[in-house]
C-alpha positions in Angstrom: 125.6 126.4 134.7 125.2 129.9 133.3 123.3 130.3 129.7 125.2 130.3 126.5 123.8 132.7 124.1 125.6 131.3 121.5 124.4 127.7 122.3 120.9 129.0 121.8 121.4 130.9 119.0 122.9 127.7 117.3 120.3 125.7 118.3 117.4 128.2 116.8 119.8 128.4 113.6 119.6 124.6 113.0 115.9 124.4 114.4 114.2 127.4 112.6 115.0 126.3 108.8 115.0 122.7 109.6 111.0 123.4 110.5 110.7 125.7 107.5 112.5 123.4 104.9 110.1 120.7 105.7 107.2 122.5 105.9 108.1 124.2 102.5 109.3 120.8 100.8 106.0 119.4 102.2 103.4 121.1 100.8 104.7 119.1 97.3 103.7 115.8 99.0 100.1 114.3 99.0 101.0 110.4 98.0 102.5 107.4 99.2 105.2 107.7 96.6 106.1 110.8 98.0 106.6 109.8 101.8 108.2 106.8 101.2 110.6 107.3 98.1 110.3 111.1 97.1 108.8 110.4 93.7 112.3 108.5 92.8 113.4 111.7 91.2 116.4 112.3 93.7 119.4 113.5 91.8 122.9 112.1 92.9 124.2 115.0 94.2 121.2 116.2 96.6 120.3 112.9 97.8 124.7 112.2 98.3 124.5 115.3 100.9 121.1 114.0 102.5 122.7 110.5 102.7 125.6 112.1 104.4 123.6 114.5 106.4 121.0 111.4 107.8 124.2 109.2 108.2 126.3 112.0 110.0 124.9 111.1 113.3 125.8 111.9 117.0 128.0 109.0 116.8 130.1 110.6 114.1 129.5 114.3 115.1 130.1 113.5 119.1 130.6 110.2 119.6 134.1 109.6 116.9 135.8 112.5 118.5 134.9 111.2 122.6 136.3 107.3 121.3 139.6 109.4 120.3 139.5 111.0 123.3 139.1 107.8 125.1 140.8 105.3 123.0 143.1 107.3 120.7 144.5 105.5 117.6 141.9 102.4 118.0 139.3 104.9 118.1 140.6 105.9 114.6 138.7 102.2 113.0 135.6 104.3 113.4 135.8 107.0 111.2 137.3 104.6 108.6 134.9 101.6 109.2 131.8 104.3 108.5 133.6 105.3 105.7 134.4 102.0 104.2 131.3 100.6 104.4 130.0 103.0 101.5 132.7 101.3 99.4 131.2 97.9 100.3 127.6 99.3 99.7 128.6 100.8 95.9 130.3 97.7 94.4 127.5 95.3 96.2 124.2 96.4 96.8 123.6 100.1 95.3 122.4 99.7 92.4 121.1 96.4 92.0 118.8 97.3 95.1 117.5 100.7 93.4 116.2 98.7 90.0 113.9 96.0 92.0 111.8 98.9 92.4 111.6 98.4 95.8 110.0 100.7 98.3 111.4 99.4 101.9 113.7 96.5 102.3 111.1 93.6 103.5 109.7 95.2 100.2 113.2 93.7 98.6 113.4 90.9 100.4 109.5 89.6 99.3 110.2 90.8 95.9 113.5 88.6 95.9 112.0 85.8 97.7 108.5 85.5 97.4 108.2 84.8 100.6 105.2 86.7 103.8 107.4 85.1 106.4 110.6 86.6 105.4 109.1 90.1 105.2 107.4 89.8 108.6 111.0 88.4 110.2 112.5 91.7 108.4 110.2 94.0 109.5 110.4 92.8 112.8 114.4 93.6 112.6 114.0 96.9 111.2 111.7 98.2 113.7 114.5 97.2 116.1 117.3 98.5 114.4 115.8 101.8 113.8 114.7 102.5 117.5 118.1 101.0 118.9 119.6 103.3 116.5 117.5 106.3 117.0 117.6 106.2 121.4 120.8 107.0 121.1 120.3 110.1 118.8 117.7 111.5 121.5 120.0 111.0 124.5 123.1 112.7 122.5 120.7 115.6 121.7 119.7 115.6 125.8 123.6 115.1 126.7 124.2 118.1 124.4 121.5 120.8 125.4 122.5 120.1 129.0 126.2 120.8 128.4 125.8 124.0 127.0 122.2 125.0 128.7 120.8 124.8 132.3 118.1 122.6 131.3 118.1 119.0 132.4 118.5 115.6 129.9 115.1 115.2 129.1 114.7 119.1 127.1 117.0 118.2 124.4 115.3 114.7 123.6 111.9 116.2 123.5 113.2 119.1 121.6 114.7 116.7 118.8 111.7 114.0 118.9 109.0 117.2 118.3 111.0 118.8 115.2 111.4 115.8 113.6 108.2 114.6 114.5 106.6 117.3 112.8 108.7 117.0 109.5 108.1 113.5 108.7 104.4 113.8 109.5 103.7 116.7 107.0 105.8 115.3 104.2 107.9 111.8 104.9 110.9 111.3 102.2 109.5 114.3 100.2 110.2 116.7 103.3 113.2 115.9 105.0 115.0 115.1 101.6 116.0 119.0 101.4 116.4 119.1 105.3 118.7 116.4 105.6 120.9 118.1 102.5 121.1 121.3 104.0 122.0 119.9 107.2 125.2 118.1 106.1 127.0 121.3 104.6 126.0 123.0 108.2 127.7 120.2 110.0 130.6 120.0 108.3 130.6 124.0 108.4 130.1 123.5 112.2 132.7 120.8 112.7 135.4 122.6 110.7 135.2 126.1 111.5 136.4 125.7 114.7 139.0 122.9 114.2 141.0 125.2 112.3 140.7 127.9 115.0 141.5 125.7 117.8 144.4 124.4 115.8 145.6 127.8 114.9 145.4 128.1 118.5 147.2 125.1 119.9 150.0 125.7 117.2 150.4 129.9 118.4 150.7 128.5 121.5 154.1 126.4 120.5 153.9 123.8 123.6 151.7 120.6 124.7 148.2 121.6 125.7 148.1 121.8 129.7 147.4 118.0 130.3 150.5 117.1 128.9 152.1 115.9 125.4 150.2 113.2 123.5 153.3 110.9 123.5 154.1 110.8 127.5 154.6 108.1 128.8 151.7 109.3 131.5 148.1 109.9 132.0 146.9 113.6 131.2 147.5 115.7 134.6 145.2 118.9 135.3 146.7 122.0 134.7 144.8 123.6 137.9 142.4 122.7 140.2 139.7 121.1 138.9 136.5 119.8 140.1 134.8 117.4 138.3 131.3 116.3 139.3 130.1 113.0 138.6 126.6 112.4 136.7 126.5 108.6 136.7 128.4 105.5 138.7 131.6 105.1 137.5 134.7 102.5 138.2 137.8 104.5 137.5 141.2 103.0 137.8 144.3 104.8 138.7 147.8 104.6 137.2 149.7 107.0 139.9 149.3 107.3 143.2 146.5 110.3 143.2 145.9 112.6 146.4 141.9 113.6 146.2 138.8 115.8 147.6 135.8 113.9 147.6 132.6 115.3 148.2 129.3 112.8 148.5 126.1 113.1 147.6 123.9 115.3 150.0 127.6 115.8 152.1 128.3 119.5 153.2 131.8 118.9 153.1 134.8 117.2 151.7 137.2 114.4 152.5 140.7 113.9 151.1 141.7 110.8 150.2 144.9 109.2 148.3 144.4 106.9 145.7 147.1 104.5 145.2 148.7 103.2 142.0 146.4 100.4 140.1 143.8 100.7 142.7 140.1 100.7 140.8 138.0 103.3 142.4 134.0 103.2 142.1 132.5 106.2 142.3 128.3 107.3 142.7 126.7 109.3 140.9 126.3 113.3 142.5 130.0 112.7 143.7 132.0 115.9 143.6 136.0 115.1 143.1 138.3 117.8 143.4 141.8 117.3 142.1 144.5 119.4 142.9 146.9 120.4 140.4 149.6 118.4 138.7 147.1 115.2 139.6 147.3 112.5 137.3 144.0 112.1 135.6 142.2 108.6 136.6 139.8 107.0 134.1 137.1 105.2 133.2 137.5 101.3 133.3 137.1 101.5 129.3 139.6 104.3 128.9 143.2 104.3 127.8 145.5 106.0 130.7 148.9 106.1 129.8 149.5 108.3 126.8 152.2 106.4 125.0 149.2 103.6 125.0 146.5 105.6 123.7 148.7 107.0 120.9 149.6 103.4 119.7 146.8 100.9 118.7 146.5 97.6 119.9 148.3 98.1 123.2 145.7 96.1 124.5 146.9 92.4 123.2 145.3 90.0 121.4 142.0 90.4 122.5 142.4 94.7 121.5 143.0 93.1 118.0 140.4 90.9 117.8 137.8 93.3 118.9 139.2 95.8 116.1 138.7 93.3 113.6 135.2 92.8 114.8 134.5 96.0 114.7 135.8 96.4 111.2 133.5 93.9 110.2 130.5 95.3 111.7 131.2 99.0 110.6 131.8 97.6 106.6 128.9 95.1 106.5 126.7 96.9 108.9 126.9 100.3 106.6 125.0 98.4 103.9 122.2 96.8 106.2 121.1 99.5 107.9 117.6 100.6 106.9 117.7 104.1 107.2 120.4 104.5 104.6 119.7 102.0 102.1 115.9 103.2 101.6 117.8 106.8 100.2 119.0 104.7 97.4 114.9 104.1 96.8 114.5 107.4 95.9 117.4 107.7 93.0 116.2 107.6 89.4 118.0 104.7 88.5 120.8 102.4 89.1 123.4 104.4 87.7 122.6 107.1 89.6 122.6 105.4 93.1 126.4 104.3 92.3 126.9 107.8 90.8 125.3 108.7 94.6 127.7 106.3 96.5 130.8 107.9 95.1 129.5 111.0 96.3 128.6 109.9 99.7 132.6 108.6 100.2 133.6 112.1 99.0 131.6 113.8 101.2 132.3 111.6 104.6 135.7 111.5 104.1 136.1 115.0 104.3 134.2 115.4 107.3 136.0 113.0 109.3 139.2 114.6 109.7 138.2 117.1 111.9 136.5 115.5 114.7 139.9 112.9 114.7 141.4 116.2 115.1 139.4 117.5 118.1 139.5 114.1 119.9 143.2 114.3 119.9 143.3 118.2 121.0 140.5 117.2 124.1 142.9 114.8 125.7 145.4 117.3 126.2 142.7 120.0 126.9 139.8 118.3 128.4 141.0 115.1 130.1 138.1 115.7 133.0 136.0 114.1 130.3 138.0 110.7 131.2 136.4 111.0 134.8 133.1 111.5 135.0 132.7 109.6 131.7 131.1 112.2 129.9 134.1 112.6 126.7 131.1 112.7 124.0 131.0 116.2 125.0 134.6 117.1 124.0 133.6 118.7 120.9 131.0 120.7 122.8 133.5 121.4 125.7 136.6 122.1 123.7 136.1 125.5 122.4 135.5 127.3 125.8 138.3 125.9 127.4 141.2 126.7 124.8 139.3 129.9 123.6 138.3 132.5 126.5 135.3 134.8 126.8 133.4 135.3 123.9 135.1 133.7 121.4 135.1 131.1 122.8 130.8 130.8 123.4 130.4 131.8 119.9 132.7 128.9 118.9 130.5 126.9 121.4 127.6 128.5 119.9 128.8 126.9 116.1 129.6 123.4 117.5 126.2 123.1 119.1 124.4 123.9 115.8 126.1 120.8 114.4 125.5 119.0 116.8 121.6 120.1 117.0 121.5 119.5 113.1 123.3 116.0 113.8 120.5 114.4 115.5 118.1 116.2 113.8 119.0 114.6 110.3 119.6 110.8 111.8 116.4 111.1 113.8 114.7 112.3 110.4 116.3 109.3 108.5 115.6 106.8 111.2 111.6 107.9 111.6 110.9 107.5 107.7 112.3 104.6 107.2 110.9 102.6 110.2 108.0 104.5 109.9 107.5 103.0 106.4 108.4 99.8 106.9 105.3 100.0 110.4 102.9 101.6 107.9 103.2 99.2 104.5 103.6 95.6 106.5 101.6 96.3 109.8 99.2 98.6 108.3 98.0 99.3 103.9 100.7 101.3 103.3 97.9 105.0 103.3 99.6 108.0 104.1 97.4 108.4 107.0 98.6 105.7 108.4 102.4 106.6 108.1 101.7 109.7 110.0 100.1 107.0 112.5 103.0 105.3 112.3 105.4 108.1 112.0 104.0 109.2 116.1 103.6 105.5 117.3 107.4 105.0 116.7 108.8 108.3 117.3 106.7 108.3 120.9 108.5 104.5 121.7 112.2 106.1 120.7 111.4 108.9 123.1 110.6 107.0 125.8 113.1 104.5 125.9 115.6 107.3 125.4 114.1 108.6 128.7 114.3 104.9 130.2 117.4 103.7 129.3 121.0 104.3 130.7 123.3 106.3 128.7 126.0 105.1 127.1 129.1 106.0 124.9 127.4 107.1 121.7 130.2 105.3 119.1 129.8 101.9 121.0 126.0 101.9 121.6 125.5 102.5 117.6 128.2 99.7 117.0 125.7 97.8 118.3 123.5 98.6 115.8 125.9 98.1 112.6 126.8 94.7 114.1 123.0 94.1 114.0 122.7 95.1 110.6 125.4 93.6 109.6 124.6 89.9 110.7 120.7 90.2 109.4 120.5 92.2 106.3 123.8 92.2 105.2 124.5 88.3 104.3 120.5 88.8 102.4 121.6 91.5 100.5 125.1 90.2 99.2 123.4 86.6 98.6 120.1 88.1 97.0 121.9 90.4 94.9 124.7 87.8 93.7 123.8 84.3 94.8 120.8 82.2 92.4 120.5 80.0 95.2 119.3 81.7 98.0 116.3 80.2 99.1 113.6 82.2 102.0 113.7 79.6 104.9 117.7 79.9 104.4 117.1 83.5 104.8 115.0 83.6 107.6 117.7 81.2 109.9 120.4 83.4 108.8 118.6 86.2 110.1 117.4 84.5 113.3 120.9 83.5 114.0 123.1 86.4 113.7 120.6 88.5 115.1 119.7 86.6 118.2 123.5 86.5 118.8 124.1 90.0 118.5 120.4 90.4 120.9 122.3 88.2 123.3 125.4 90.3 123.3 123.2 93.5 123.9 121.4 92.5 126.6 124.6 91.0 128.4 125.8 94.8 127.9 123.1 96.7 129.2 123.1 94.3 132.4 126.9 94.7 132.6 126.5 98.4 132.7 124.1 97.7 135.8 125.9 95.7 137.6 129.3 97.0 136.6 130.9 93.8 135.2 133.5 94.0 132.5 132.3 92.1 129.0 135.1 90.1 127.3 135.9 91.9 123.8 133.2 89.1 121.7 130.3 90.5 123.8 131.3 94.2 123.2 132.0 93.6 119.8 130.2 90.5 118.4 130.5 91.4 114.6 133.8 89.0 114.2 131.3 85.7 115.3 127.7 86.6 114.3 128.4 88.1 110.8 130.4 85.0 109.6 127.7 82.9 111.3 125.1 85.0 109.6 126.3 84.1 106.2 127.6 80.4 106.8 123.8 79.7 108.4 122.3 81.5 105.6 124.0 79.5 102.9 123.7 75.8 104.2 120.1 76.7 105.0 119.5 77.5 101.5 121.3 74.6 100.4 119.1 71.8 102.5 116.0 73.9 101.1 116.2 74.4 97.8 112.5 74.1 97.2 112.2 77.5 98.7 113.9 78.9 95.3 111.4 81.4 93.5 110.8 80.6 90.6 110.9 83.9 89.3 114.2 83.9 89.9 116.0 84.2 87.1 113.4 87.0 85.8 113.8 89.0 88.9 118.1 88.4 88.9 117.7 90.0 85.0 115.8 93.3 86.4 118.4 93.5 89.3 121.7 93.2 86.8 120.5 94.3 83.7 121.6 97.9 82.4 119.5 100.9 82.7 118.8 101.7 79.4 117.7 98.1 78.4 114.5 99.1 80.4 114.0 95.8 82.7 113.8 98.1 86.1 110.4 98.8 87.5 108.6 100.0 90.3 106.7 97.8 92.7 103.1 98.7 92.2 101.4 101.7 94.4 98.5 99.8 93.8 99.6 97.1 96.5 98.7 99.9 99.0 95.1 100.4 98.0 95.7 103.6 96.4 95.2 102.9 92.5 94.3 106.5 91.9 98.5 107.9 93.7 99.6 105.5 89.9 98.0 108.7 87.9 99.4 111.1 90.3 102.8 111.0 90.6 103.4 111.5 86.9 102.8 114.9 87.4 105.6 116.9 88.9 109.5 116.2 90.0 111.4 117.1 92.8 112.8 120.0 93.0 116.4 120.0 91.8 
């Protein structure tokens, strides 16, 4: 692969003021209440784009536009499941969560509960959701350099890890607060830009895209030639008979072969196939094949709908147990303005997410290569050369990568603060020396296991994730927020439940995607069983131990519900942390607006 100037460029764009906003934003941070909650003087609108930007992840930036490739109107329940789960998150949990005064959410869950155990089980579940959440951030950002770079996997992971590394060491909350703001107006600038040139073009051109019209009846053929070289195993399966060139790995020449109708192909990794033109495209096990399938949903039978609806579940539940984004809501001035900040944060998402829909669609009938070697979360980074030649084309490339840079930079960010906190208030005394301790210890795992682990489809491996937010933190929040009754050993089975589940089904699909087995829909998407399990265990536990009530509890339930202005909401004390003198402190200065 020859280098894209343009890629680089867009790369240095993103990289350059992301360094300089945090260093710039960091010099105003010297206390704990400044790396872990940005002095709670967060307006709605700033911290509304820096909750966008952190939650704007590969997964949305890469990954929603490769599932439409893939899947096509199922793929559509992601955009909408990341969106609705803000809705969820403003009527619920916003606001009540930002007046306990809370600094991390094992912080909430003690100062709800009263309970050590319940804090140590939670911080035992963010720790994991954060790193499951951030490995595949670091192998988007390797998966993304390589496409557009001659550089192999590993740059791009290092590359992210290091920048971000380096922000949330020098300043935490206070730092990347700015960064994270900035970085959602250049991703949707990035995203948008070129879906309405490469619409403009696809409409001038006043015929199907060169794979064929979305509604056939067919797979995606290849317009010419095309050689597709595979960088992982794959199973594809074949829905017309498909004449072939294959190539092996280490082999000096080819051999043809002829693929017949329904046959399932495996394929090794370092394969070369070369298809002639007018081939029928082949795809991934996972993949929709026939057009007139992928453009209708749940083509796939009862089981398709069952795993929608458990992926529904997990995108609207999991939104509001998710670490990363609900310690934003820490840093608002009040209640009223972290709902004021929710309504935002819909606004804001739901305008980004019509345009990678729109390039997902645009890819099959450009790109459909992508549905061999299993590589379609690099449509949106693919896309622009192939329907745009020469050098609009790289500079179009060039502006897609920059989102794409600033989409892993921001979730990384996110994802290192909060777990980060969490490691340095409940495994360590909560000094800012030792969240920059804890800020390396966890970045440094995340790298690695990015490095370790297999690469996956980015949309599904963070489904993962929501489902595991979702059926731990989800039925605590709802329950602690609303429910009197909620008692800490309740709690803690509900968590152990729906999270073991969801641990099971994880493992089962990192094995399957060893040994190449196909999962049945409630191990691929587990949200349907484990969040209803999470909240039925949670609630009968609670009920056969109803000594473990607080008794603070009505007291604490009056400072999460009461008004604003009646004055009930404070802070958990600094103090807690050993550091009596940061009280004094952070009473001098605000944000920056």
């Amino acid at each position: 692969m020859q280098l894209n100037p343009w890629a680089l460029t867009g790369v240095l764009v993103v990289a350059v003021p992301t360094f300089y906003l945090g260093h710039r934003s960091s010099r105003f941070a010297s206390t704990t209440h400044d790396f872990l909650v940005a002095r709670r003087t967060v307006r709605s609108r700033r911290n509304a784009a820096a909750i966008s930007g952190e939650y704007l992840s590969a997964a949305s930036f890469l990954g929603v536009a490769g599932i439409v490739l893939k899947d096509g109107a199922n793929g559509l329940w992601y955009p909408i499941g990341f969106t609705a789960g803000y809705l969820a998150l403003m009527l619920f949990v916003a606001a009540p969560l930002r007046r306990s005064g809370a600094y991390t959410l094992p912080d909430f869950l003690e100062a709800r509960l009263g309970s050590v155990v319940l804090r140590r089980f939670a911080t035992a579940f963010v720790v994991f959701i954060g790193v499951l959440y951030l490995v595949p951030q670091l192998q988007g950002a390797g998966l993304a350099v390589s496409t557009v770079l001659p550089v192999p996997l590993w740059v791009g992971e290092v590359v992210v890890i290091l920048v971000v590394m380096g922000n949330v060491i020098a300043g935490g909350m206070r730092a990347i607060t700015v960064v994270q703001a900035f970085q959602y107006w250049l991703k949707l600038f990035a995203i948008a830009v070129p879906a309405f040139v490469l619409a403009a073009v696809f409409l001038a051109g006043r015929q199907p895209g060169p794979a064929g019209p979305l509604d056939s009846p067919a797979p995606p053929t290849f317009s010419q030639e095309t050689t597709v070289e595979l960088q992982t195993d794959v199973t594809l399966k074949v829905d017309r008979l498909t004449p072939v060139r294959v190539r092996a790995p280490g082999a000096t020449s080819d051999h043809i072969e002829a693929w017949v109708s329904g046959a399932t192909e495996r394929v090794s990794n370092g394969t070369k196939l070369t298809f002639p033109a007018g081939t029928p495209t082949p795809v991934v096990v996972d993949a929709t094949s026939a057009n007139s399938d992928w453009l209708h949903p749940g083509s796939g039978g009862f089981p398709d709908v069952l795993q929608t609806y458990s992926l529904m579940l997990a995108l609207f539940f999991g939104t509001m147990g998710l670490p990363h984004v609900l310690v934003r809501f820490y840093t608002n001035p009040d209640g009223k303005a972290a709902r004021r900040t929710t309504v935002h944060v819909l606004l804001l998402l739901g305008l980004f997410y019509l345009f990678p829909t729109l390039l997902g669609a645009m890819a099959r009938m450009y790109v459909p290569q992508l549905l061999v070697n299993d590589q379609t979360d690099a449509a949106v980074l693919q896309l622009p050369s192939t329907m745009v030649s020469g050098l609009g084309g790289q500079i179009l490339g060039g502006v897609t990568m920059a989102g794409a840079f600033a989409a892993f930079l921001s979730t990384s960010s996110g994802l290192l603060v909060s777990v980060a906190g969490v490691v340095s208030t409940d495994v360590f005394k909560g000094r800012v020396s030792q969240f920059r301790t804890a800020a390396v210890i966890v970045g440094l795992v995340g790298a690695t296991l990015a490095l370790a682990l297999r690469t996956t489809d980015l949309s599904l491996s963070v489904g993962l994730s929501f489902a595991l937010a979702a059926s731990t933190f989800a039925p605590l929040l709802v329950l602690g927020v609303w429910w009197r009754g909620l008692t800490w050993p309740g709690a803690v089975a509900g968590m152990v439940v729906g999270g073991g589940l969801v641990l099971a089904s994880l493992a089962a699909n990192i094995i399957s995607g060893y040994t190449r087995n196909t999962m049945p829909w409630f191990v691929v998407q587990p949200g349907l069983i484990t969040v209803p399990a999470a909240f039925v265990v949670t609630i009968l536990g609670s009920l056969a131990t109803r000594a473990g009530r607080p008794a603070d509890v009505n007291a604490v339930m009056l400072r999460l519900h009461a008004p604003d202005p009646l004055g009930f909401m404070r802070d958990r004390a600094v103090a807690r942390f050993g550091q009596v003198e940061e009280k004094a402190r952070t009473r001098r200065g605000r944000h920056r607006k």
